[in-house]
C-alpha positions in Angstrom: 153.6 -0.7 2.8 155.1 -4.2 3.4 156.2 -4.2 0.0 158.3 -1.1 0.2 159.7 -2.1 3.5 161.0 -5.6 1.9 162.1 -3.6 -1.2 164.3 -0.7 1.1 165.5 -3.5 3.0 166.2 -5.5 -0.2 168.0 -2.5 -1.5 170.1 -2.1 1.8 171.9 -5.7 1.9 172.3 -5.1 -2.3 174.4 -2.0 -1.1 175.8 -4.0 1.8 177.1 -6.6 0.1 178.8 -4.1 -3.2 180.5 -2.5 -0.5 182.2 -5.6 1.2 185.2 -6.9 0.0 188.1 -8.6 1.0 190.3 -6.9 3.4 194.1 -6.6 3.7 195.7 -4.6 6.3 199.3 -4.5 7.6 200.4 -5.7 11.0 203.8 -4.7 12.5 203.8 -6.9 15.1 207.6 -8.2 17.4 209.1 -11.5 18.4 211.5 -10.8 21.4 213.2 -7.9 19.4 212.7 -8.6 16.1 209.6 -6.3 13.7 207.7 -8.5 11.9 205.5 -6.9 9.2 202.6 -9.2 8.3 199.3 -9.0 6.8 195.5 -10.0 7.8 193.4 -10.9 5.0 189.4 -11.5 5.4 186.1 -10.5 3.5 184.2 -8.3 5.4 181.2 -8.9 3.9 180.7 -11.7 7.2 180.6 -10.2 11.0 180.9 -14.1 11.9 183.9 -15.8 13.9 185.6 -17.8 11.3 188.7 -20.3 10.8 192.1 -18.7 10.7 194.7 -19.5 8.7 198.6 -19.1 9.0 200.0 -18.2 6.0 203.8 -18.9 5.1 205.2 -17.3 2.2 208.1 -18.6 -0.5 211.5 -18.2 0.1 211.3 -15.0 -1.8 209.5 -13.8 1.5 206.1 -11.9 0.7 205.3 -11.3 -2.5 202.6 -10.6 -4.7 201.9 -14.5 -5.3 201.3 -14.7 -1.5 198.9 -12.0 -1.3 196.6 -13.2 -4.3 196.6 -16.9 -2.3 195.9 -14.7 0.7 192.9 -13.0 -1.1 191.3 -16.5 -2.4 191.3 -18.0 0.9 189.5 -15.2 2.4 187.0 -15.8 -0.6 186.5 -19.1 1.2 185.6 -17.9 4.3 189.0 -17.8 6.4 191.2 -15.3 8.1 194.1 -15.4 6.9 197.1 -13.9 8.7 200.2 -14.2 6.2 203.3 -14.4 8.8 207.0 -13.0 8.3 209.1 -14.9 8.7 212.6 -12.9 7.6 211.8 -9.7 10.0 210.9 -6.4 8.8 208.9 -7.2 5.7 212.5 -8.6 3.6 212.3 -9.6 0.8 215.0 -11.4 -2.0 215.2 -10.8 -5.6 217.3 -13.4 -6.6 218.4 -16.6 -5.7 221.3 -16.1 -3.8 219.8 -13.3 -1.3 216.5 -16.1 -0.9 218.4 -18.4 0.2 220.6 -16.7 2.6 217.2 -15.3 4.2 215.2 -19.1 4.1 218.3 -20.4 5.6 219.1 -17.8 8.3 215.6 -19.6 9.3 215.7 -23.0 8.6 219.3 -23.8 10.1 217.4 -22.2 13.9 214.5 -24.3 14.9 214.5 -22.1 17.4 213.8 -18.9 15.8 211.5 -20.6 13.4 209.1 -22.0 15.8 209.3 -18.1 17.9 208.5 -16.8 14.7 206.1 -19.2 13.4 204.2 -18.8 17.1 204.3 -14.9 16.7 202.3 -15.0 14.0 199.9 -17.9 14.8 199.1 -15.7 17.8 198.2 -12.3 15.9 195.9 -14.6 14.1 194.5 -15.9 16.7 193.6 -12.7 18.6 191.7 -11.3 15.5 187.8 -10.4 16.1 187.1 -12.5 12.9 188.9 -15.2 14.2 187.6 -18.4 16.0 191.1 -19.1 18.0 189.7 -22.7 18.0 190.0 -23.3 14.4 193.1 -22.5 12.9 195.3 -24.2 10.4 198.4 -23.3 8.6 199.6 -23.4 5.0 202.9 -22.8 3.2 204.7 -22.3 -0.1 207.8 -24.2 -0.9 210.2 -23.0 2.0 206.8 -21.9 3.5 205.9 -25.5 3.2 208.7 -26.9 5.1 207.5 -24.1 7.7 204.3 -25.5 8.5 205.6 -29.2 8.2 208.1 -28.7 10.8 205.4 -26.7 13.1 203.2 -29.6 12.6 205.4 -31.9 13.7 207.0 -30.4 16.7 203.4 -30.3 18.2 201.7 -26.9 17.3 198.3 -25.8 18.1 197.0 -26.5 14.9 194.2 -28.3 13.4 195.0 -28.9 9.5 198.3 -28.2 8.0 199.1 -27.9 3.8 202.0 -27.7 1.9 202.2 -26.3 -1.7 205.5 -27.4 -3.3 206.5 -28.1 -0.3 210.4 -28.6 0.4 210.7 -31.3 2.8 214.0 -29.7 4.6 212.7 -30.8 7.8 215.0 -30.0 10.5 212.5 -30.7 13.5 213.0 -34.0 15.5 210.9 -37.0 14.7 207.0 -36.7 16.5 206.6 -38.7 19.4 203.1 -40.9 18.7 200.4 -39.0 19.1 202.2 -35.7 19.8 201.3 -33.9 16.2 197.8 -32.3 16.1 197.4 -31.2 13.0 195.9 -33.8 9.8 198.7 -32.9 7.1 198.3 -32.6 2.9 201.4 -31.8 0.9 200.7 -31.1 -2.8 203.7 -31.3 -4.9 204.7 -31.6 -8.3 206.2 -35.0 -9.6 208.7 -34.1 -11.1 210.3 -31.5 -8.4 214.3 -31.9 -8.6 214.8 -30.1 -5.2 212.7 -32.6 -3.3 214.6 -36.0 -3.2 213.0 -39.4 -2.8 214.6 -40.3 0.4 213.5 -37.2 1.8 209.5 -38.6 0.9 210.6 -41.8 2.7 211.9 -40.6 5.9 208.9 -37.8 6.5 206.9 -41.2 6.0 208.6 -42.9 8.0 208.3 -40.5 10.3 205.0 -40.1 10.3 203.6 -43.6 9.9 205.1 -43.9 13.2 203.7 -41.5 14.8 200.5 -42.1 13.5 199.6 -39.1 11.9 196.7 -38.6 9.4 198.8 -37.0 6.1 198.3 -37.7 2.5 200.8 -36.6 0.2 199.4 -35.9 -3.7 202.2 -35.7 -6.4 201.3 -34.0 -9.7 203.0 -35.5 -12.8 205.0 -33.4 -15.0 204.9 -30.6 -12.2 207.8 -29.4 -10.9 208.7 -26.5 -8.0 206.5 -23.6 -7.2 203.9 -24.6 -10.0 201.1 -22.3 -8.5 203.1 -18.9 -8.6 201.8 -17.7 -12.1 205.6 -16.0 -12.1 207.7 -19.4 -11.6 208.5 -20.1 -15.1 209.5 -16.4 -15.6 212.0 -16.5 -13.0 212.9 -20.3 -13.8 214.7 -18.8 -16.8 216.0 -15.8 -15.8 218.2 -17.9 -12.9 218.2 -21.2 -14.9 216.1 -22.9 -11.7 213.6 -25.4 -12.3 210.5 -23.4 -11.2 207.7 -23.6 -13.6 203.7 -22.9 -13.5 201.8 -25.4 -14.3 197.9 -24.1 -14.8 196.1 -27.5 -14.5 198.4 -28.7 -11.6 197.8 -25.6 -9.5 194.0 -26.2 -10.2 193.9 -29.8 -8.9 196.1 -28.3 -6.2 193.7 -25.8 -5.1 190.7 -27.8 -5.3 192.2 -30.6 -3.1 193.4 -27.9 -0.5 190.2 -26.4 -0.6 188.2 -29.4 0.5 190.7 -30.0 2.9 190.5 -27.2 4.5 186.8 -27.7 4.5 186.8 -30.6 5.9 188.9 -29.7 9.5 188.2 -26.6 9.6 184.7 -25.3 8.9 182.5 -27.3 11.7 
């Protein structure tokens, strides 16, 4: 009879766990009178609290790039809340359209932070969610995102930047003011990120004592994990390229960073 019990029960988690899977599901959320249209990603398979993750997408806004990072976080064991940060679920097709939309939010500190906040706090109030862990991570203008969060002092605990553009339009951290350790993963050989702009966020940052490591992969130049980058590289003559083993390395760095400041 034991036996049978063990074996139903065996059966039971077998059907459990072919039935979870990671979840994605659309959240129209407001900051002041502006509709966002985000997205929570987790695995159900878990009823635990777990870390929670900002998400920032390119400056293409969301795309399908961002949801398949989304999805291999979640494989991790995070919540992941990808945040909009254009309004309405916009997106751009084309350079000119991207860059009008990444600006409109990177020239307003303001309305970055508001927007940045908004969705930080949609994470946070998830039932998966432990609102004490939570980190943030962003792609190329995404990057910038979470860099300038970081350093204007937000509520987070670990902060990464994938191609990160280093656009930062925040003022310099007060010591001891940022919260958040910091790992930007870049390529190389990325013409849109300038040298001087490496040694002032240094500079910056050394002075303020903040734990950040910057990792620079040779050859690789901007948005090297989007599997679409050197597709769109040529069709708008931009330097965007994916580089397989870079994104790799990438990944598995972020992933035991992560790790490390968030899952205790």
């Amino acid at each position: 009879m034991r036996t049978i019990m063990v074996g139903a029960l065996f059966a039971i988690a077998m059907i459990a766990n072919a039935n979870a899977a990671i979840k994605e599901e659309p959240v129209t959320y407001t900051d002041g009178e502006t509709t966002m249209k985000g997205f929570v990603v987790y695995d159900d398979a878990s009823q635990a609290k777990r870390p929670g993750i900002v998400m920032v997408h390119e400056w293409w806004g969301i795309t399908k790039h961002i949801h398949t990072e989304a999805r291999k976080f979640a494989q991790q064991g995070y919540t992941i809340f990808i945040a909009d940060m254009y309004g309405d679920g916009r997106t751009a097709d084309n350079p000119k359209d991207a860059g009008a939309l990444s600006g409109s939010v990177m020239k307003n500190p303001n309305v970055m932070e508001s927007r940045f906040n908004a969705a930080r706090s949609q994470l946070a109030k998830q039932v998966s969610v432990d609102p004490r862990r939570i980190g943030a991570v962003g792609y190329c203008f995404g990057g910038a995102v979470v860099l300038n969060m970081a350093r204007a002092g937000a509520d987070l605990a670990a902060v990464a930047g994938f191609h990160a553009s280093l656009g930062l339009n925040t003022p310099a951290p007060a010591a001891g003011t940022v919260k958040a350790k910091i790992l930007i993963l870049n390529g190389a050989d990325d013409p849109f990120v300038k040298r001087e702009q490496y040694d002032a966020l240094k500079k910056d940052f050394d002075a303020a004592k903040v734990n950040y490591r910057i990792v620079e992969y040779p050859g690789a130049v901007h948005a090297f994990t989007n599997p679409e980058a050197t597709e769109l590289g040529k069709k708008f003559n931009l330097p965007l390229r994916y580089d397989a083993k870079a994104d790799q390395e990438a990944k598995a760095e972020a992933a035991r960073f992560f790790a490390a400041n968030l899952q205790k």
